[in-house]
Backbone of each chain as ProteinMPNN parsed JSONL, in Angstrom:
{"seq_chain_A": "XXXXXXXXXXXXXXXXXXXXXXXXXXXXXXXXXXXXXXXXXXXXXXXXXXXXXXXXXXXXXXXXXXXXXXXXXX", "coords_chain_A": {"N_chain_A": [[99.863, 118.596, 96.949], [102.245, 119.435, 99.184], [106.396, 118.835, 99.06], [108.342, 116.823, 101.112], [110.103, 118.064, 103.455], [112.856, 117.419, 103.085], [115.916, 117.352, 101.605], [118.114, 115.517, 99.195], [121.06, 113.785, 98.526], [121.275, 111.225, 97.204], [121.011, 110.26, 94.217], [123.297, 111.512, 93.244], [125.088, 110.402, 94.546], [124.904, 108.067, 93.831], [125.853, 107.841, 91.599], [127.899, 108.413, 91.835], [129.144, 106.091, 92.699], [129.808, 104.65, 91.053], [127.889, 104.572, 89.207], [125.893, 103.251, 90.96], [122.734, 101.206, 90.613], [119.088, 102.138, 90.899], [118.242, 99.44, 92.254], [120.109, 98.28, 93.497], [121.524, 99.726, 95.354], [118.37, 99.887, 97.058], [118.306, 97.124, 97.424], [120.758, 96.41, 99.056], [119.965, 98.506, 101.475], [117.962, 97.153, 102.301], [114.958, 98.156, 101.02], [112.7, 98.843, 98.894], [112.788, 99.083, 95.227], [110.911, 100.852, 94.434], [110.489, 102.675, 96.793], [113.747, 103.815, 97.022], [113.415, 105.429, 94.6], [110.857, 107.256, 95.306], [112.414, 108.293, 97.524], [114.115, 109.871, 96.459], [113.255, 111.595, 94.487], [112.496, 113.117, 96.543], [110.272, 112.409, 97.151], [109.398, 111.278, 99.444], [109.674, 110.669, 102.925], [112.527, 109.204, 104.455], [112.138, 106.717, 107.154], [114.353, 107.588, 110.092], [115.815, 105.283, 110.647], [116.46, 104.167, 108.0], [117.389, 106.327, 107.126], [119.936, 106.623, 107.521], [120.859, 104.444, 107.074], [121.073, 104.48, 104.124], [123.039, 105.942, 103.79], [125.516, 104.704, 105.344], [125.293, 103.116, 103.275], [127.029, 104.714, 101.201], [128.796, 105.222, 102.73], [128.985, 107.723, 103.515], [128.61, 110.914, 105.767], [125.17, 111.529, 107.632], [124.272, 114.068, 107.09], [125.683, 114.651, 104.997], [124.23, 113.342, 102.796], [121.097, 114.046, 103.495], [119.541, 116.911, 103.727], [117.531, 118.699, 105.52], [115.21, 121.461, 104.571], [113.094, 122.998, 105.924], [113.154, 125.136, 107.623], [113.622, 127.039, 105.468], [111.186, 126.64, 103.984], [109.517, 127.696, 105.172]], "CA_chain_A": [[100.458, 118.288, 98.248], [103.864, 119.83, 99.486], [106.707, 117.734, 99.048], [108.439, 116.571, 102.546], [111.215, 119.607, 103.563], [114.382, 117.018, 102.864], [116.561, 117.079, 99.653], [118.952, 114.326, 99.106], [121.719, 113.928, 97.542], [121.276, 110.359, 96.989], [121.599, 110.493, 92.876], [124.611, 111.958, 92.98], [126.051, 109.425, 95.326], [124.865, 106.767, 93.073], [126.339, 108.235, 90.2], [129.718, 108.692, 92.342], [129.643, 105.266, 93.06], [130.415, 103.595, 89.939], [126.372, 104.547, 88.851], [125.126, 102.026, 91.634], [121.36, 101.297, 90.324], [118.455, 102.051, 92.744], [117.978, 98.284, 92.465], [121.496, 97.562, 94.104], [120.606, 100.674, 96.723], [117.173, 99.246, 97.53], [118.589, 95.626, 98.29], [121.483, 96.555, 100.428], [119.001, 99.101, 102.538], [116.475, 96.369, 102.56], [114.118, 98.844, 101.374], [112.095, 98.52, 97.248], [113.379, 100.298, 94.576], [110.279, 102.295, 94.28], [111.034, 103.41, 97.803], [114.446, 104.603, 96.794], [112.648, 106.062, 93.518], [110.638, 107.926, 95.679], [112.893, 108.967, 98.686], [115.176, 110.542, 95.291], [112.464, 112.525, 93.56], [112.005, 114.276, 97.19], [108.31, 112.206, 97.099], [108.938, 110.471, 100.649], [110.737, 111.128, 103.646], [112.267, 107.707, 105.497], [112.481, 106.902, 108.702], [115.738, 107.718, 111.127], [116.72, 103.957, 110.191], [116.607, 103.875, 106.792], [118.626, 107.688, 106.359], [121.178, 106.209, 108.445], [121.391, 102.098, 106.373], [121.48, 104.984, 102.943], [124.292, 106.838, 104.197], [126.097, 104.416, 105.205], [126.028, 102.588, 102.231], [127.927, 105.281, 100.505], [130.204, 105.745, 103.483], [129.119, 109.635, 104.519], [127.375, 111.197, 107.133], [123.964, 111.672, 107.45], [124.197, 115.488, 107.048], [125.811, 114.856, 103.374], [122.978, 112.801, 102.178], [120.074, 114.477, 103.649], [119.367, 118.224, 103.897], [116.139, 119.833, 105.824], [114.823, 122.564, 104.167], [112.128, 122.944, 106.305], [113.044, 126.483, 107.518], [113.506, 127.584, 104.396], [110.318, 126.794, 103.169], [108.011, 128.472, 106.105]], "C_chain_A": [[101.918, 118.719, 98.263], [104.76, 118.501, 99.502], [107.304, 118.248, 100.611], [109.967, 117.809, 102.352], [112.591, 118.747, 103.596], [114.451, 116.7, 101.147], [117.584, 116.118, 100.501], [119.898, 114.595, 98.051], [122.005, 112.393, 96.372], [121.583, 110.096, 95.37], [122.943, 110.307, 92.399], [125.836, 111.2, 93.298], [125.871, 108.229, 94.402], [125.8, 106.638, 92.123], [128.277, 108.183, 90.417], [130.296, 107.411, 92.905], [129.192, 104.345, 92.318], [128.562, 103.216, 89.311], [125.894, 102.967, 89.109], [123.59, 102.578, 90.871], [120.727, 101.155, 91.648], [118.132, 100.66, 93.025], [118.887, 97.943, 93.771], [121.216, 98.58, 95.34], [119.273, 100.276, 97.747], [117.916, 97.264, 98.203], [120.022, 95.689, 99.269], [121.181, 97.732, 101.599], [117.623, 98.769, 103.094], [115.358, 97.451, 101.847], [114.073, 97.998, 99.058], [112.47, 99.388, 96.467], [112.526, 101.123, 94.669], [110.588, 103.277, 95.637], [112.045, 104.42, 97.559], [114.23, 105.715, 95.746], [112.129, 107.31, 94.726], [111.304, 108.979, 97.188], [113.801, 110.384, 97.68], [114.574, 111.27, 95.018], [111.769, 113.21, 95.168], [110.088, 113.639, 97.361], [108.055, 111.805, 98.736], [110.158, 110.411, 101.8], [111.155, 109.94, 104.344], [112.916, 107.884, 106.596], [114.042, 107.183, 108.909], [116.746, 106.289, 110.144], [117.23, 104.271, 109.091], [117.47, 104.726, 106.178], [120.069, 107.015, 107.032], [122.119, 105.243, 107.619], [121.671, 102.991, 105.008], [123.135, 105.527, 103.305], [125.614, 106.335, 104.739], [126.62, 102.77, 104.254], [126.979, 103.42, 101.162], [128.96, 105.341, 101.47], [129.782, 107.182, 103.799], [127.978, 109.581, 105.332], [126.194, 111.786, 106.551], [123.699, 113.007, 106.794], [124.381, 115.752, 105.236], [125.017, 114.409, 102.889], [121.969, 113.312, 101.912], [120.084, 116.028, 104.454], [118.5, 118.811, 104.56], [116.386, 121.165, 105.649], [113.474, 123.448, 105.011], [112.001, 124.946, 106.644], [112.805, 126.984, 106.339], [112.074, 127.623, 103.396], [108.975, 127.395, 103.712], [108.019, 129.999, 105.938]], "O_chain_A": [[102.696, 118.349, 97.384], [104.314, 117.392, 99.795], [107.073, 119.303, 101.202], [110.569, 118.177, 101.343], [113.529, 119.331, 104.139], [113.804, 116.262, 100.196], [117.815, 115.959, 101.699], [119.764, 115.298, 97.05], [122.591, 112.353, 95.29], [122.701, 109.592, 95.267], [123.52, 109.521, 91.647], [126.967, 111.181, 92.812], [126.807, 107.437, 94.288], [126.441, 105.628, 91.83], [129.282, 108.035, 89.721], [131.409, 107.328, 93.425], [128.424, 103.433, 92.623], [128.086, 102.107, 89.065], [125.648, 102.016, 88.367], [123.275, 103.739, 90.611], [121.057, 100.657, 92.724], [117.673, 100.519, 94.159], [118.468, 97.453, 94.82], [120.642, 98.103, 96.319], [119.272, 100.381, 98.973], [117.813, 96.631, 99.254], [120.151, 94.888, 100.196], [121.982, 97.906, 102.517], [116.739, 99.324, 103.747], [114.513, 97.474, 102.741], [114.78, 97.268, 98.363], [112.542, 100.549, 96.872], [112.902, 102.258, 94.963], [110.881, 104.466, 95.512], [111.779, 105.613, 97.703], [114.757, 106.815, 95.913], [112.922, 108.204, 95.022], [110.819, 109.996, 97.684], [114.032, 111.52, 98.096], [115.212, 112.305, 95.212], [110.67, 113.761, 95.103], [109.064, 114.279, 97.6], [106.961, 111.914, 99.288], [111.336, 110.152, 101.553], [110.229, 109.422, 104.968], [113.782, 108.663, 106.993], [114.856, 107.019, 108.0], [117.741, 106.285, 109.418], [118.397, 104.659, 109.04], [118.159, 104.467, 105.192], [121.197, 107.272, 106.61], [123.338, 105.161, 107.471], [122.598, 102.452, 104.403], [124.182, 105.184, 102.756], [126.634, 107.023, 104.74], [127.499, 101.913, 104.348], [127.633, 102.783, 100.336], [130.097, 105.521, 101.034], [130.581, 107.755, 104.538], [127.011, 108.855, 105.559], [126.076, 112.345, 105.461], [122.85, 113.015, 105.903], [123.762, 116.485, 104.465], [124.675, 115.236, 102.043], [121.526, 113.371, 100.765], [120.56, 116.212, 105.574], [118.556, 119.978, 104.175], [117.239, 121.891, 106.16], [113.032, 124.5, 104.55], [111.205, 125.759, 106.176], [111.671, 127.418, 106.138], [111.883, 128.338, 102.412], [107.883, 127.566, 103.17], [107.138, 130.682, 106.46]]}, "seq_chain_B": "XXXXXXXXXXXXXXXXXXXXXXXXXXXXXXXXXXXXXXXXXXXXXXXXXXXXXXXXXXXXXXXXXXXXXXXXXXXXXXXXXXXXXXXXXXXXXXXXXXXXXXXXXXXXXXXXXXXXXXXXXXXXXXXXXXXXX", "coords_chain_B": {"N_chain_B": [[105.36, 99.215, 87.587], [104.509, 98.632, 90.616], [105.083, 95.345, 92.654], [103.127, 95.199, 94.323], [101.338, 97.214, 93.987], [100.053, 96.57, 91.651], [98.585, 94.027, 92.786], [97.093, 95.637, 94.423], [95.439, 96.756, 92.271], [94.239, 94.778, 91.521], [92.657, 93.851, 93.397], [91.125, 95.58, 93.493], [89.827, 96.317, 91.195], [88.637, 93.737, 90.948], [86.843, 93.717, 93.074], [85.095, 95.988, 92.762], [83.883, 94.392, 90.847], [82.271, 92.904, 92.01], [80.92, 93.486, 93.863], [79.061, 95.17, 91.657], [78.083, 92.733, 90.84], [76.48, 91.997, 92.94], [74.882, 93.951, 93.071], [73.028, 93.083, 91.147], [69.747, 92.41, 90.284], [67.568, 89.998, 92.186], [69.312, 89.466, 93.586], [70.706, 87.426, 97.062], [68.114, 86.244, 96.935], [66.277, 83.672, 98.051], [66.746, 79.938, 97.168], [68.329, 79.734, 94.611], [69.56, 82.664, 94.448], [71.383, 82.146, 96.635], [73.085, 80.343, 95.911], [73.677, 81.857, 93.537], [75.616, 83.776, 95.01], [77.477, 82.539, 96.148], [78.821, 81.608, 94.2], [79.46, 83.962, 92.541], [81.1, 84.872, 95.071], [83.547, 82.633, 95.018], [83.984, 82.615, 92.472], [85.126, 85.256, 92.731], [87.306, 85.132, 94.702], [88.686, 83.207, 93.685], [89.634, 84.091, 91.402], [91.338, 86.439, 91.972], [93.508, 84.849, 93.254], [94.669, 83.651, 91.181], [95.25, 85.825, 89.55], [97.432, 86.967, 91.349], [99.517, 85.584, 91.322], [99.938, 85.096, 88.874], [101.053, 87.713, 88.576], [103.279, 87.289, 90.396], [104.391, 85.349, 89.427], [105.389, 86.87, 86.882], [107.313, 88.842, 88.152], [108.947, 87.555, 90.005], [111.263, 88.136, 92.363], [110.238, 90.671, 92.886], [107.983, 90.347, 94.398], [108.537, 88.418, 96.484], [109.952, 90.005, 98.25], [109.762, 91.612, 100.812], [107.54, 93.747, 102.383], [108.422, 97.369, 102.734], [109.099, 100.233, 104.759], [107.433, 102.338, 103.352], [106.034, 101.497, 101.949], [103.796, 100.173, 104.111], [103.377, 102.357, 105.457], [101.883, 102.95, 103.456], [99.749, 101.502, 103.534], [98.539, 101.847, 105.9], [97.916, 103.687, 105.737], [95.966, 103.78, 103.844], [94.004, 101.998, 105.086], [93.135, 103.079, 107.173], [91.185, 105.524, 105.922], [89.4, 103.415, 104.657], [88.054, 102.49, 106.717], [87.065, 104.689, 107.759], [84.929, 104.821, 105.963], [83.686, 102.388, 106.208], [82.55, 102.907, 108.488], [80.875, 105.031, 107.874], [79.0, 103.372, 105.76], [77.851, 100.942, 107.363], [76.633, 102.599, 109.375], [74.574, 104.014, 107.831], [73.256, 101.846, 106.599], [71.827, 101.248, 109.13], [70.784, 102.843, 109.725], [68.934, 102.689, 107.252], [67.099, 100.299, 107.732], [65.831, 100.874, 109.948], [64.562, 102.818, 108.656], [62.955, 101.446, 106.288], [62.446, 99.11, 107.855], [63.348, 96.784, 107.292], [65.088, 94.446, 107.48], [66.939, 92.182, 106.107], [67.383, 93.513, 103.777], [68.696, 95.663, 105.276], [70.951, 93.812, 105.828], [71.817, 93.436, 103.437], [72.487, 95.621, 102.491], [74.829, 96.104, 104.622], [76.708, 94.623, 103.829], [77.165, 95.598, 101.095], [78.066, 97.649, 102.118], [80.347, 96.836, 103.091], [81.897, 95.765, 101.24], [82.405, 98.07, 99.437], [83.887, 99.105, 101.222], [86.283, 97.92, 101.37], [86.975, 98.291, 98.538], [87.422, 100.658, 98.557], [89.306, 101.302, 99.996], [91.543, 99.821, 98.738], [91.583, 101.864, 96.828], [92.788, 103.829, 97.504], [95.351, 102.928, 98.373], [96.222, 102.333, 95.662], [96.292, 105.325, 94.919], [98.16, 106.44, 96.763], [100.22, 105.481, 96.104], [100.873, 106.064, 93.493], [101.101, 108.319, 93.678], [103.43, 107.998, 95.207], [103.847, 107.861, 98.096]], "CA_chain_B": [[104.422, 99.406, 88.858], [105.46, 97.295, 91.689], [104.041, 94.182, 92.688], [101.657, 95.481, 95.502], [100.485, 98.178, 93.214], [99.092, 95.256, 90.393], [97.765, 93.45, 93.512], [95.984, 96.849, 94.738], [94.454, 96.958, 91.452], [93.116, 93.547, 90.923], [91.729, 93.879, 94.781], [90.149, 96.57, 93.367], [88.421, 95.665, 90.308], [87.497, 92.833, 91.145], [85.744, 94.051, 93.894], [83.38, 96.495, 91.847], [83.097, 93.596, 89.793], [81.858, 91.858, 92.885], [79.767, 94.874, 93.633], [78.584, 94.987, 90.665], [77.663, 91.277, 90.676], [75.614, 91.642, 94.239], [73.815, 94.559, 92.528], [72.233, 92.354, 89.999], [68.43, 92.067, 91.039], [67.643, 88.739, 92.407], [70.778, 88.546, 94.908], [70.488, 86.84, 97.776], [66.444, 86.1, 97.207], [66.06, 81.993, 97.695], [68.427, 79.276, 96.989], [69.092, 79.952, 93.391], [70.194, 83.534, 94.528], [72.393, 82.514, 97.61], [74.283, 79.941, 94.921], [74.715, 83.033, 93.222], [76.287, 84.564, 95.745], [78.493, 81.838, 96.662], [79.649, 81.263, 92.903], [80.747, 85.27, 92.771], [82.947, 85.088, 95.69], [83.937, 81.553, 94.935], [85.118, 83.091, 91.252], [86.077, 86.455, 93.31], [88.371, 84.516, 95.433], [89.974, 82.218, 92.374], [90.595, 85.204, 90.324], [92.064, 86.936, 93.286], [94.643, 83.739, 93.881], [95.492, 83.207, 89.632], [96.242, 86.69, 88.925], [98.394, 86.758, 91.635], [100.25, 84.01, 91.401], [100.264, 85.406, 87.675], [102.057, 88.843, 88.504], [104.219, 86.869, 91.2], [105.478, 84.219, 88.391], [106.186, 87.484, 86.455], [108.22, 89.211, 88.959], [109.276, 86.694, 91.759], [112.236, 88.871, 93.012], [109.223, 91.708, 93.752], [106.812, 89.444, 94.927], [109.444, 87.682, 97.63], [110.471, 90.943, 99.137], [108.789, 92.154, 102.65], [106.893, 95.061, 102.766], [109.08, 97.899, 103.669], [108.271, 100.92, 105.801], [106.42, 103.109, 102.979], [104.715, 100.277, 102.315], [103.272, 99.865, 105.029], [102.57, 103.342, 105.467], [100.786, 103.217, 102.815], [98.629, 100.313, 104.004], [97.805, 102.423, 107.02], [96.769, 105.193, 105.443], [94.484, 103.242, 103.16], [93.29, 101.341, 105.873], [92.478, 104.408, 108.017], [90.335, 105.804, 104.576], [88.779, 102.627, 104.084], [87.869, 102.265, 108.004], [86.226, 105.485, 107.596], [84.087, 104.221, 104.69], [83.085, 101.363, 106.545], [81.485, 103.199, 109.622], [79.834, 105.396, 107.265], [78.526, 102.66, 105.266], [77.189, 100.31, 108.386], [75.636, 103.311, 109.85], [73.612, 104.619, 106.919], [72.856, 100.757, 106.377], [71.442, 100.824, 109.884], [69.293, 104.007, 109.345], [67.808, 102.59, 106.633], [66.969, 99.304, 108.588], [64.731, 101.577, 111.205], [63.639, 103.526, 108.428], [61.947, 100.55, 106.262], [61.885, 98.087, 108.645], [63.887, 95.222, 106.327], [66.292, 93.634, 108.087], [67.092, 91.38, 104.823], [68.058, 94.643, 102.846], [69.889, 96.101, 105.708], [72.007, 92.848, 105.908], [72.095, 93.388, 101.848], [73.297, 97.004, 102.325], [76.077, 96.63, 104.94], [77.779, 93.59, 103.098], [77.538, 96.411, 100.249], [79.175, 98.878, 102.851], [82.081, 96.035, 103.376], [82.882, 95.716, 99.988], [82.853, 99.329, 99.232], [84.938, 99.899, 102.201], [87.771, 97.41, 100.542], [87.254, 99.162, 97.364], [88.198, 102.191, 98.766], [90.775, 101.328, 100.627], [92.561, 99.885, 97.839], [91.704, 102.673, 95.895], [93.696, 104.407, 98.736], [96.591, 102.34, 98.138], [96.883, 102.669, 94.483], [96.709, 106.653, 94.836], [99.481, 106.994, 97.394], [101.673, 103.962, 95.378], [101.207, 106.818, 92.224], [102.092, 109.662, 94.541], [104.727, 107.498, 95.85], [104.225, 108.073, 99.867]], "C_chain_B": [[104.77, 98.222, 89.315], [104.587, 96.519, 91.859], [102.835, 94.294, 93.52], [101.338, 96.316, 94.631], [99.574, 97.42, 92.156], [98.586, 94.63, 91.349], [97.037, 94.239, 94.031], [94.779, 96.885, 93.895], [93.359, 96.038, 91.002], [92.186, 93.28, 92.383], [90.777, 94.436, 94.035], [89.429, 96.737, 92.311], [88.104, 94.522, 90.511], [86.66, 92.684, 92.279], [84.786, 94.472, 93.575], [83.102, 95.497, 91.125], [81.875, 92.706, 90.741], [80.31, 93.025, 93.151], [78.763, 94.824, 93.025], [77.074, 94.023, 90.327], [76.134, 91.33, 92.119], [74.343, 92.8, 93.902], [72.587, 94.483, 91.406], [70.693, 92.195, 90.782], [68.074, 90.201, 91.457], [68.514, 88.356, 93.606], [70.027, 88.86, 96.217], [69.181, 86.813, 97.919], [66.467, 84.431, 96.448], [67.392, 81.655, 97.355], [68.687, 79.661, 95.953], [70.073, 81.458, 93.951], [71.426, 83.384, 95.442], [73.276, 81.331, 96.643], [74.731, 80.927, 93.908], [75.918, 83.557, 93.481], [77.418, 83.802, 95.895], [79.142, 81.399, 95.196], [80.28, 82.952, 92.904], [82.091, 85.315, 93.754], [83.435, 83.858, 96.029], [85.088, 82.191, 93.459], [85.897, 84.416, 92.047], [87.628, 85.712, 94.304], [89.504, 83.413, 94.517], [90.768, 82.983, 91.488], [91.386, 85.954, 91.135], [93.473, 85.988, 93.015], [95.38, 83.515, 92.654], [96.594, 84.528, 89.052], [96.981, 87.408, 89.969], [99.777, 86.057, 91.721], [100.742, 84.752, 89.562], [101.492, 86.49, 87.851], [103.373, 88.474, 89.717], [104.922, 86.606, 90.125], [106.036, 85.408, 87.165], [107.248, 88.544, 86.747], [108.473, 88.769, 90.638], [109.788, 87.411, 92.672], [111.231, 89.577, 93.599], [108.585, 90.808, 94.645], [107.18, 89.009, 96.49], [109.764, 88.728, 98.236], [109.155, 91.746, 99.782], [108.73, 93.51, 102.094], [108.0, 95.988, 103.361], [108.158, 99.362, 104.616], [107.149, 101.725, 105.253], [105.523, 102.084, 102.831], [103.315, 100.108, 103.146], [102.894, 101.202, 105.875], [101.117, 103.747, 104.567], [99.335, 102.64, 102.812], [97.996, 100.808, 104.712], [96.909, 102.808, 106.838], [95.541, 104.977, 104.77], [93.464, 102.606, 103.922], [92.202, 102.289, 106.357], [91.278, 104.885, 106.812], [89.284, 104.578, 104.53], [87.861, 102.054, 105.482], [86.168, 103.308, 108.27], [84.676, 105.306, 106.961], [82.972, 103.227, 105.536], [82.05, 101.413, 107.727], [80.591, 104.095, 109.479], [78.66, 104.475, 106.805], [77.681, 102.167, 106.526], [76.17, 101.315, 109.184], [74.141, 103.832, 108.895], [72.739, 103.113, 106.878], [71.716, 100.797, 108.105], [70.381, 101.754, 110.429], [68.524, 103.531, 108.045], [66.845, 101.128, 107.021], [65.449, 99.832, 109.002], [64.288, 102.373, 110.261], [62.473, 102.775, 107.281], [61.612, 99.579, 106.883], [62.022, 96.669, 108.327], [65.202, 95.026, 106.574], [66.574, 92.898, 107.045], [68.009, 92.49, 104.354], [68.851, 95.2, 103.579], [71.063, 95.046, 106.09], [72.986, 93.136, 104.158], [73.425, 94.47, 102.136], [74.608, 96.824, 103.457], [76.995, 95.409, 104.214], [78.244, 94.6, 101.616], [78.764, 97.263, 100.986], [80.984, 98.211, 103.144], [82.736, 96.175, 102.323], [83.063, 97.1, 99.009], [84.262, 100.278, 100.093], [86.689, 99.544, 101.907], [87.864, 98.09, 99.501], [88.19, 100.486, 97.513], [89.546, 101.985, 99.57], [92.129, 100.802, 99.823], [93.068, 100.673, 96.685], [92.76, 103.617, 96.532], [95.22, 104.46, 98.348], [97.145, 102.735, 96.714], [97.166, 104.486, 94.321], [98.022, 107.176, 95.613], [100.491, 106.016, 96.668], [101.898, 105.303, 93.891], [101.796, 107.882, 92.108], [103.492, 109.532, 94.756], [105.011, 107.443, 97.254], [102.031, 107.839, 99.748]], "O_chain_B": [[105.165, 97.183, 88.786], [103.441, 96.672, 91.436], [101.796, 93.64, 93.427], [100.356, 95.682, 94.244], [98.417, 97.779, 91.935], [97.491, 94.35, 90.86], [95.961, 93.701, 94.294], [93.608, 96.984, 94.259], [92.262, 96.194, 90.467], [91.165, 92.592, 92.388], [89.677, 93.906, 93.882], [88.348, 97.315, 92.422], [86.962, 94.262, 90.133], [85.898, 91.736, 92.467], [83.689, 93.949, 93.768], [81.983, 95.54, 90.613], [80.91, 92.072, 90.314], [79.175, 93.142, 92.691], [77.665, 94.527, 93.495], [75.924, 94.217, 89.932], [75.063, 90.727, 92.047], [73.183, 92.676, 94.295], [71.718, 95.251, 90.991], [70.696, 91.821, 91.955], [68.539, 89.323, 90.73], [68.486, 87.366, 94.337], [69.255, 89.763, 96.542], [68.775, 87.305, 98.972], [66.572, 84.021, 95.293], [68.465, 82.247, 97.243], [69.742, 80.273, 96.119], [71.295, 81.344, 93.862], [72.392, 84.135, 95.302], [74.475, 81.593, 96.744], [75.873, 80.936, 93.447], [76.895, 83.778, 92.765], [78.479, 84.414, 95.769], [80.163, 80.72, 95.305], [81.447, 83.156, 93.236], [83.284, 85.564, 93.583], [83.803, 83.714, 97.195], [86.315, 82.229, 93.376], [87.118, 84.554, 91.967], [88.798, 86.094, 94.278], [90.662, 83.042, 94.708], [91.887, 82.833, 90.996], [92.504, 86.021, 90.624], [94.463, 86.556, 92.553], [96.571, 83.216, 92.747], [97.719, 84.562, 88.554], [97.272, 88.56, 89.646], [100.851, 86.284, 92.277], [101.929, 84.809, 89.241], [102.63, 86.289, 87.424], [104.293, 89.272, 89.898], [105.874, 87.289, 89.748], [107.001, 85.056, 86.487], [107.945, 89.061, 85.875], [108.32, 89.253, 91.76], [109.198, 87.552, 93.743], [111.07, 89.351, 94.799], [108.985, 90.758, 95.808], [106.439, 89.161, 97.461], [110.017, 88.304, 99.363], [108.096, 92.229, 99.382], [109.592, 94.181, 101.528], [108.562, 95.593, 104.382], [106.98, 99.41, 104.97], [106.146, 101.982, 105.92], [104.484, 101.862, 103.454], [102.148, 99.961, 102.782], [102.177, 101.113, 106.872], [100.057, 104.349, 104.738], [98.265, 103.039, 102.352], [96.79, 100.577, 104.623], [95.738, 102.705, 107.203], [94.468, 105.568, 104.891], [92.277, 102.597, 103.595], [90.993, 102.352, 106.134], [90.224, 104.306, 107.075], [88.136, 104.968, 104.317], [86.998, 101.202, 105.268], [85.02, 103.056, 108.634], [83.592, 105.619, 107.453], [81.745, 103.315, 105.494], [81.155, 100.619, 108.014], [79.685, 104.299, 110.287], [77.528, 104.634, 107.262], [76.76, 102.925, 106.832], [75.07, 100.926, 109.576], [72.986, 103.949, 109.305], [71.537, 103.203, 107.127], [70.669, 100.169, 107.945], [69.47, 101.566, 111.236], [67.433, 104.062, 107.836], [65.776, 101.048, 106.417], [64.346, 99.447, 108.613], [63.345, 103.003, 110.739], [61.331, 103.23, 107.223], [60.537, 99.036, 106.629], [61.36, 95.704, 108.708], [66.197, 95.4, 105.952], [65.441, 93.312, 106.799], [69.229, 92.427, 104.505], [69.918, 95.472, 103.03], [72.072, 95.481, 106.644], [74.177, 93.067, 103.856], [74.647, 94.337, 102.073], [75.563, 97.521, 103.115], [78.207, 95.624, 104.215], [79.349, 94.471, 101.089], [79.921, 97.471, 100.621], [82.105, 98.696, 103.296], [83.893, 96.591, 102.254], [83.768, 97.117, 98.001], [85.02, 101.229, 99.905], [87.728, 100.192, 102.037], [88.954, 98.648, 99.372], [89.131, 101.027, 96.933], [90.594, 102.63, 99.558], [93.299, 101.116, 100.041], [94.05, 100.579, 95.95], [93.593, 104.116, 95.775], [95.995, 105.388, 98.116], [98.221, 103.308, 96.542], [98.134, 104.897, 93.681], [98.758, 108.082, 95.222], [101.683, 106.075, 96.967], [103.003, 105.404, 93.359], [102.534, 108.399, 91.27], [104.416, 110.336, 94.632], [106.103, 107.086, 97.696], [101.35, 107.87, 100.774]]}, "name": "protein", "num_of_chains": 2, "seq": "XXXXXXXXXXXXXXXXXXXXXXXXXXXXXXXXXXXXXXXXXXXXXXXXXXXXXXXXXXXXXXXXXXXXXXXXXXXXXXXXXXXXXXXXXXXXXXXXXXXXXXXXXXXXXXXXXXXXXXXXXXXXXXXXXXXXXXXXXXXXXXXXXXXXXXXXXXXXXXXXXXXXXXXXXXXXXXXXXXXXXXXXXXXXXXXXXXXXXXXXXXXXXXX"}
């Protein structure tokens, strides 16, 4: 199965912010770590809300977080 | 593996076990067989409630937190799969009805088709929980 046409930078932001765990990510975006697990490894694309409650738990815009590749991959 | 993924799985064997159990010769024929029946999903329903309660009391924090949206995608999607299953099942059950003429056995066979249709649908669940979506 193809994965979904957004990269993230989510990782990186973790890592840039004092290596938050996806635990601590997952409970201030309401969402389960495996969620964040899988939104990271590119396995699962989340809703509008949820790119929005990630993005601004680091503080940046949506655009720095989340990438569509989608052209690029047709 | 998260806490709905260990509750996917114990849906889901102990359903074929249930399965299993209803495929024993004898079920539901006379009272001894329908106390059968009602001791399987008397134990299917206790073991259900312990080894939850088991994988709760070993991760509460999981356990206590709401369903989020994959979640609950993923519920769909198993549903939808397991929906499928179930209007296969009831139909075939209801051609073989009209084709021996044993209403008994086609009651047998779609209570089979129910609990095949949960099977699968939690089998559903645990494949997209491994995928991850």
């Amino acid at each position: 199965m193809a994965s979904p046409p957004l990269t993230n930078t989510i990782r990186k932001l973790r890592f840039e912010h004092g290596e938050m765990t996806q635990q601590a990510l997952a409970d201030r975006v309401g969402v389960t770590r495996q969620t964040i697990n899988a939104i990271e490894l590119n396995k699962y694309s989340p809703s509008l809300e949820v790119a929005f409650r990630i993005a601004s738990v680091f503080g940046a815009k949506l655009e720095d977080v989340f990438t569509y590749d989608g052209d690029e991959q047709a | 593996m998260s806490f709905r993924e260990k509750c996917a799985w114990i849906s889901f064997v102990l359903l074929v076990l249930l399965a299993i159990g209803m495929a024993m010769p004898g079920f539901l024929s006379g009272i001894d067989g329908l106390h059968y029946f009602l001791a399987l999903l008397l134990g299917f329903a206790l073991l259900q409630v312990l080894l939850r309660v088991i994988i709760a009391w070993q991760a509460p924090k999981d356990a206590r937190t709401p369903k989020d949206e994959r979640e609950h995608l993923i519920d769909l999607r198993a549903t939808r799969i397991g929906f499928y299953a179930l209007v296969a099942g009831v139909l075939l059950s209801m051609l073989l009805v009209h084709l021996h003429g044993n209403p008994w056995g086609g009651l047998h066979s779609m209570m089979l088709a129910v609990l095949i249709a949960w099977a699968i649908k939690f089998a559903g669940e645990i494949v997209y929980y491994r995928r991850g979506r």
